[in-house]
N, C-alpha and C positions, 0 to 999 in steps of 0.2 A: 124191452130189449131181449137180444135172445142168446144165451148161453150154452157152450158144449164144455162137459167138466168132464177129465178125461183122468185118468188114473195112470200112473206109467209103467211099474217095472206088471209084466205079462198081462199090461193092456195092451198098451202099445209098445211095450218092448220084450220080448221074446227072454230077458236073460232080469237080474233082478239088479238094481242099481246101487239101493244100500246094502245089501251083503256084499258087494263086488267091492265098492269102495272102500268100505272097510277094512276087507280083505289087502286090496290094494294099499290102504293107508298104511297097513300096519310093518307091509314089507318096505315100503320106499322109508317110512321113519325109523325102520331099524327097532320095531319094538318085537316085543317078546311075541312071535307067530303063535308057537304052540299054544300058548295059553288064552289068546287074544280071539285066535279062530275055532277053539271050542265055545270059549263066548258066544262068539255072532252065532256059530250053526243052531244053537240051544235056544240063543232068542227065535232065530229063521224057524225054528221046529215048532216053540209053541205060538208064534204069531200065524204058521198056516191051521193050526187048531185053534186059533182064535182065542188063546188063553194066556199069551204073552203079560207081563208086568210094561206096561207104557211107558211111567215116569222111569223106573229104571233102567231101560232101555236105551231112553233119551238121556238118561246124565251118564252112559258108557259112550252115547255118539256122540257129546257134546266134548265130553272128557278126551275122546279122542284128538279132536281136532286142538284143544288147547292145550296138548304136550307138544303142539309143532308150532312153527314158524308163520306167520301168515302168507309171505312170499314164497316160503317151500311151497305150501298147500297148494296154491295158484299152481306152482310149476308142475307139481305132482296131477290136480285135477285135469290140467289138460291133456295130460298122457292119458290119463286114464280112458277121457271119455273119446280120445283119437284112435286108444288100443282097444279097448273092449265095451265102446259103448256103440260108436259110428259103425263099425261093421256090421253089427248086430241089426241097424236100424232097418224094418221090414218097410217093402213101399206100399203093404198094404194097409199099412197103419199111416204113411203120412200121404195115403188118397186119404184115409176115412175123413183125417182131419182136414184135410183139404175140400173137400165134400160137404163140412159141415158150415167150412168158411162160405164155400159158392152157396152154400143154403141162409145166409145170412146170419149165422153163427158165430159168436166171438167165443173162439175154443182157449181153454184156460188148464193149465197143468194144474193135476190137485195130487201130491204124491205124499206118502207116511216118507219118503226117502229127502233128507231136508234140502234146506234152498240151495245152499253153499253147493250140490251137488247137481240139483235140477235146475237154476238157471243156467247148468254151462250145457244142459244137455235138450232145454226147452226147443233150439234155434232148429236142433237138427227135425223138427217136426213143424219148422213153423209157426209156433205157441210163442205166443208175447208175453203172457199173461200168465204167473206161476203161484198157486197156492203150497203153502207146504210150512213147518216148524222153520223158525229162524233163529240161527244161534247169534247170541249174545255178542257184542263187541264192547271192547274197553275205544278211552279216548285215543287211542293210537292205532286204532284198526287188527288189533287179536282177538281171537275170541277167547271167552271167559269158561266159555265150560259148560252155559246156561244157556234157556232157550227165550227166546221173548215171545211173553203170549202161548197159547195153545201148541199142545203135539199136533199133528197132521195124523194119527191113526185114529180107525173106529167112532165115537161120537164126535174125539176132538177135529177131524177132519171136516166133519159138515159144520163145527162152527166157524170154521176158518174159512168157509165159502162163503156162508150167507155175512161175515165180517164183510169178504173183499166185495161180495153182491151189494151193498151197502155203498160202498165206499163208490161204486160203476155208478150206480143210479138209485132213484127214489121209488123203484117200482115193486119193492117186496111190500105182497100183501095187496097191493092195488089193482093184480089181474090184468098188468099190462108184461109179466113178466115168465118170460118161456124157456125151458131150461132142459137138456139133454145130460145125463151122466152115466158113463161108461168105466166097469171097473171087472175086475177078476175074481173081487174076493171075499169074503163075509165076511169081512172088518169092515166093508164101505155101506153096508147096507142102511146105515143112519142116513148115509147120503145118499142113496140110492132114493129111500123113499123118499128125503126131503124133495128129490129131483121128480119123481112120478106125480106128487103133488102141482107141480108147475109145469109138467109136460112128460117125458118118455124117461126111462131107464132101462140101461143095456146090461146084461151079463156077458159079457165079452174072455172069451176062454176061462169061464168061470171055474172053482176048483168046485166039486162034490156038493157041499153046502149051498153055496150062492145057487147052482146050479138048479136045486130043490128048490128054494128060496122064490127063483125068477118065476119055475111054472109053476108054485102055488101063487104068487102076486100076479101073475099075465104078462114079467116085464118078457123085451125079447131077449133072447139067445145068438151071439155071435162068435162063433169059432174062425179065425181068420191066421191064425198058425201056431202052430206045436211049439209048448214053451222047449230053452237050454236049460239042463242042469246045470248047476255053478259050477261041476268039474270039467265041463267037456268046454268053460269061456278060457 
């Protein structure tokens, strides 16, 4: 079988999804802004150095969502990704993916940004199929705070693929199994190489590092649009 693992906030989307939501979350719940978006920018600063704390990370975005309501959240996510995620969506990124589906590619969301926020943003690319951290639910549908299973960043990401690769078919490891992954950042490059083993890997508007990274590995280089900084979404 053949797989396109695709990465989202400035792969395929020009603005960045989890600082935004967050952002977003923190005004529509009426929590403390000031304090809340020095938070994200300080995680957003050391995760593009690559030096970010993961699990703490994840129990602030978890934490998040389980001071709200679950019906808020719904209400609130779809503004979000109506206000500031769809406008953003470049058509050069849902040809790629489009491109990779005609190339007989089952393209799959693999994003550090969790599920609660990327399945509602999968559709606008096409993408059925979403790899990412899943937060927790109790028996009545809120979430708890917690995530189940693996983060979605850095190693935890390529294990969350080769999980779902698992879960698709029986071909890891049998050399029946070909596999594309495209990402921005040196945080994916566990999954970068796990993808080069099984077929190609892209650096796609890579930052500095990956960038280094790709032309000492031979992967390719694709520059396909200028990321937004999060003040000018």
């Amino acid at each position: 079988m053949k797989f396109a693992i695709f990465d989202l906030d400035h792969t395929l989307l020009p603005v960045d999804s989890g600082d935004g939501w967050s952002r977003w979350l923190v005004r529509e719940a009426g929590l403390n802004a000031e304090q809340l978006d020095a938070q994200i920018q300080a995680y957003a600063d050391a995760y593009h150095q690559g030096t970010f704390d993961v699990d703490a990370f994840m129990g602030f975005q978890m934490g998040l969502l389980a001071q709200c309501r679950r019906s808020d959240l719904e209400v609130w996510r779809h503004a979000f990704v109506e206000q500031k995620i769809r406008p953003y969506v470049p058509e050069v990124a849902v040809k790629l993916v489009k491109d990779r589906q005609q190339a007989g590619f089952v393209p799959v969301l693999a994003s550090g940004t969790h599920q609660f926020v990327t399945r509602a943003i999968a559709p606008l690319f096409g993408i059925d199929h979403v790899v990412g951290a899943c937060p927790e639910e109790n028996e009545a549908g809120e979430f708890t705070g917690r995530v189940v299973g693996s983060h979605s960043y850095q190693d935890g990401k390529r294990i969350l693929v080769e999980a779902f690769l698992r879960q698709q078919c029986e071909c890891l490891g049998d050399g029946t199994l070909e596999l594309e992954a495209y990402s921005d950042s040196i945080n994916d490059v566990p999954l970068l190489r796990f993808a080069a083993q099984h077929g190609r890997a892209f650096a796609v508007n890579p930052d500095s590092q990956l960038r280094s990274e790709a032309l000492k590995q031979g992967w390719q280089i694709m520059d396909i649009f200028k990321k937004v900084r999060a003040q000018d979404v």
